[in-house]
Backbone as CSV, one residue per row, in Angstrom:
resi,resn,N_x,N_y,N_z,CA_x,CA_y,CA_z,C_x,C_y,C_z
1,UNK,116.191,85.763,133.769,115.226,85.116,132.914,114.826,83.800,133.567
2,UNK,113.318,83.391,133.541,113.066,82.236,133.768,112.102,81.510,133.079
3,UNK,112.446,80.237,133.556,111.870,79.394,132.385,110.702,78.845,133.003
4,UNK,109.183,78.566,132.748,108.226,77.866,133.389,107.445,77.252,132.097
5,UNK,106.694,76.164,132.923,105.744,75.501,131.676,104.544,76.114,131.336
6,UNK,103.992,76.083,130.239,102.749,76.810,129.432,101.794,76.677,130.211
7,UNK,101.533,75.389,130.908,100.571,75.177,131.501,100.583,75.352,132.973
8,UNK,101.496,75.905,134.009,101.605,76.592,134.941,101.445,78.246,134.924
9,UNK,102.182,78.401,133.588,102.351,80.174,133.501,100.639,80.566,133.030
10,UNK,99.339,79.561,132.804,98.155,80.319,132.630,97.936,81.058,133.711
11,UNK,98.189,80.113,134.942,97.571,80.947,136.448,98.490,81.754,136.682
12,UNK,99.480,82.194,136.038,100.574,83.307,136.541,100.581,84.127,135.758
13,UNK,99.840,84.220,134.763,99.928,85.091,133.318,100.581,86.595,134.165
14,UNK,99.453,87.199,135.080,99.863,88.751,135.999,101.254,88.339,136.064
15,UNK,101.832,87.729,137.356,103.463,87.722,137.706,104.253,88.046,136.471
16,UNK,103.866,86.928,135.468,104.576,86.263,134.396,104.739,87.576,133.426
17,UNK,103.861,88.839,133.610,103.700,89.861,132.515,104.779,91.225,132.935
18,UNK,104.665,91.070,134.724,104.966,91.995,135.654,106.257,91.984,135.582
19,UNK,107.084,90.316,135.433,108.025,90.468,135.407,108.713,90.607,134.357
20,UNK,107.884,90.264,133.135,108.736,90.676,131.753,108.747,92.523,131.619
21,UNK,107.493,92.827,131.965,107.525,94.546,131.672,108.816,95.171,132.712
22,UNK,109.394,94.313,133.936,110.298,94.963,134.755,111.999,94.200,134.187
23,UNK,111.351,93.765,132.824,113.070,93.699,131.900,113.255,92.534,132.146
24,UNK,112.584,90.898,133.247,113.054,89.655,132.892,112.414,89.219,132.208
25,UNK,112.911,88.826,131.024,111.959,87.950,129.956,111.841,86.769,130.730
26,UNK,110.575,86.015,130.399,109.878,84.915,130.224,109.882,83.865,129.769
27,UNK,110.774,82.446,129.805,110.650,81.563,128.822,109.248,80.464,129.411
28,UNK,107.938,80.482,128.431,106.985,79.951,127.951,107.600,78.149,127.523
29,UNK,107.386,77.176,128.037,107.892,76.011,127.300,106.807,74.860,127.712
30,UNK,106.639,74.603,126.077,105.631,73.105,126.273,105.922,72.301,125.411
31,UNK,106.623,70.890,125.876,107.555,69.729,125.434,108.387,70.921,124.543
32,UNK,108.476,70.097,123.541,110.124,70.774,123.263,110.056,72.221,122.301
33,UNK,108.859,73.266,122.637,108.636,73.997,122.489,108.932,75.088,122.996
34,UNK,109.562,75.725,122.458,109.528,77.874,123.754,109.112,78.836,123.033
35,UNK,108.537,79.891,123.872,108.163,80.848,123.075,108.770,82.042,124.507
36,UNK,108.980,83.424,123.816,109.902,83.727,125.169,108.898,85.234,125.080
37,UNK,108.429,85.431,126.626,108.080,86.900,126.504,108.608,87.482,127.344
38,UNK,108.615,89.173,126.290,109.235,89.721,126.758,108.845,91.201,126.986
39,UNK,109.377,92.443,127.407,108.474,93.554,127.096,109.121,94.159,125.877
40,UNK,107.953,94.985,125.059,107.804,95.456,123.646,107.856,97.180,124.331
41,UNK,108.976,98.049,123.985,108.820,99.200,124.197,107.841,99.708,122.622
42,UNK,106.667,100.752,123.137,106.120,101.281,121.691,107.063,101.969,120.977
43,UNK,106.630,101.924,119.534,107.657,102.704,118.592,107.521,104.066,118.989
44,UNK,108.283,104.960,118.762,108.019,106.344,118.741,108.155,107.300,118.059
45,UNK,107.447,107.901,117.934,106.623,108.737,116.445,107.673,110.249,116.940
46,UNK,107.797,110.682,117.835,108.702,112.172,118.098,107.417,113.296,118.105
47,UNK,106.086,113.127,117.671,105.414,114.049,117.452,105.042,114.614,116.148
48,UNK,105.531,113.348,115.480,105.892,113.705,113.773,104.471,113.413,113.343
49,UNK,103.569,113.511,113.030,102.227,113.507,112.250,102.544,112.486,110.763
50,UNK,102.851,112.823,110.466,103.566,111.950,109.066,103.901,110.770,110.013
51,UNK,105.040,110.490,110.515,105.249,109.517,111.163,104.342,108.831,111.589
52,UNK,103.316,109.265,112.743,102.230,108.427,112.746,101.267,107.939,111.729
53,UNK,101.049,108.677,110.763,100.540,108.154,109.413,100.863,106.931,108.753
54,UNK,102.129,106.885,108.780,102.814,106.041,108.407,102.508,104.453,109.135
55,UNK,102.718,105.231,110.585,102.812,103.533,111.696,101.530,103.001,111.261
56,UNK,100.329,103.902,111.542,99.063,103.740,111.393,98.477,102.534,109.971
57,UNK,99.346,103.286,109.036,99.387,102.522,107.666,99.241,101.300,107.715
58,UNK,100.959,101.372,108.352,101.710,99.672,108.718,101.038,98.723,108.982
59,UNK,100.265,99.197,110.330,99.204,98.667,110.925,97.795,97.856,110.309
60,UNK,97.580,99.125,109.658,96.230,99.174,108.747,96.720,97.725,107.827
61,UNK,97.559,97.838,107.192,98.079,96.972,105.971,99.053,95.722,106.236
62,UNK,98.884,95.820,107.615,99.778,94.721,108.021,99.087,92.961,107.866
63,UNK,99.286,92.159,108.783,99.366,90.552,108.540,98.127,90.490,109.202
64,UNK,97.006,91.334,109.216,95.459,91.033,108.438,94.536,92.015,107.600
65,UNK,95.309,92.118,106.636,94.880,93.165,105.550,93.451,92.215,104.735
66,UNK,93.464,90.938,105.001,92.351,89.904,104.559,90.956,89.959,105.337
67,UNK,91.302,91.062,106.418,89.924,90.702,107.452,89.014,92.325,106.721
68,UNK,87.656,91.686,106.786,86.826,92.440,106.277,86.320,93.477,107.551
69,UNK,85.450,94.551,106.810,84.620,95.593,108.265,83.838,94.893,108.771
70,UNK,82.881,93.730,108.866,82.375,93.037,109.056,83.312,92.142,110.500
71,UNK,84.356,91.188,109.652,85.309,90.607,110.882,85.893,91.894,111.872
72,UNK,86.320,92.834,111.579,86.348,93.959,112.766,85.560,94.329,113.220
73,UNK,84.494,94.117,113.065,83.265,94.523,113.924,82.850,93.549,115.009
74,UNK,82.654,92.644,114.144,82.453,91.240,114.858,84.045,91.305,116.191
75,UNK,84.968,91.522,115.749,85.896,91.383,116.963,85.510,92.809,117.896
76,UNK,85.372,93.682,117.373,84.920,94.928,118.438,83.705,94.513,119.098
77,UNK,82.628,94.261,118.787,81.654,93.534,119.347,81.957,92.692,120.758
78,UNK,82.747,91.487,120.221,83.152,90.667,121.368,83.800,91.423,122.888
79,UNK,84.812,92.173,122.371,85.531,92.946,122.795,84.507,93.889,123.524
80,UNK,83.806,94.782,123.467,82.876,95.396,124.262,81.647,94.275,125.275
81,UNK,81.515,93.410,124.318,80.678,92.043,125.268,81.650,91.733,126.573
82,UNK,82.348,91.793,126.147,83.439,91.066,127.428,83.907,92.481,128.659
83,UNK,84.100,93.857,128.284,84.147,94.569,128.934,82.751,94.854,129.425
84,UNK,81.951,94.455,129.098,80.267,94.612,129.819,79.728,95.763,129.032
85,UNK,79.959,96.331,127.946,79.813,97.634,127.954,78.428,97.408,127.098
C-alpha cells in the first residue's frame, strides 16, 4: 500500500487505478485527510435473474432515488457530449 498526496495522484490517476485493481490499495491524503482506493470486485448474481432484479432495484432505489428523468438525462447527455458521440 502506498500513500501519495491528492494533488500529485491527479496526474497519476492511470498508475494510481492500475495499481489498486492489481490488489495495492491507494492511500489518497490531503492535510489531515485520507481517503483509500481500492479495487471493488462486482457483486455476483450466479445467473440468478431474480438476483439481478434485485441488485438492479438496489441500484434503482439507492442514495439518488431524489434525481428526476430529467437530471438522468441531463447526466446521459453530458456523458455522450464528452464521448463525442
Amino acid at each position: 500500500m502506498k500513500a501519495i498526496a491528492l494533488n500529485e495522484a491527479q496526474s497519476r490517476l492511470d498508475e494510481l487505478f492500475e495499481d489498486a485493481q492489481a490488489g495495492s490499495p491507494v492511500l489518497l491524503v490531503r492535510g489531515g485527510e485520507v481517503a483509500k482506493l481500492e479495487r471493488v470486485a462486482p457483486p455476483e448474481f450466479g445467473g440468478d435473474l431474480g438476483m439481478l432484479e434485485r441488485m438492479l432495484l438496489d441500484a434503482v432505489e439507492g442514495p439518488h432515488p431524489e434525481w428526476t428523468p430529467r437530471d438522468i438525462e441531463d447526466i446521459a447527455r453530458r456523458v455522450r457530449e464528452k464521448r463525442g458521440e
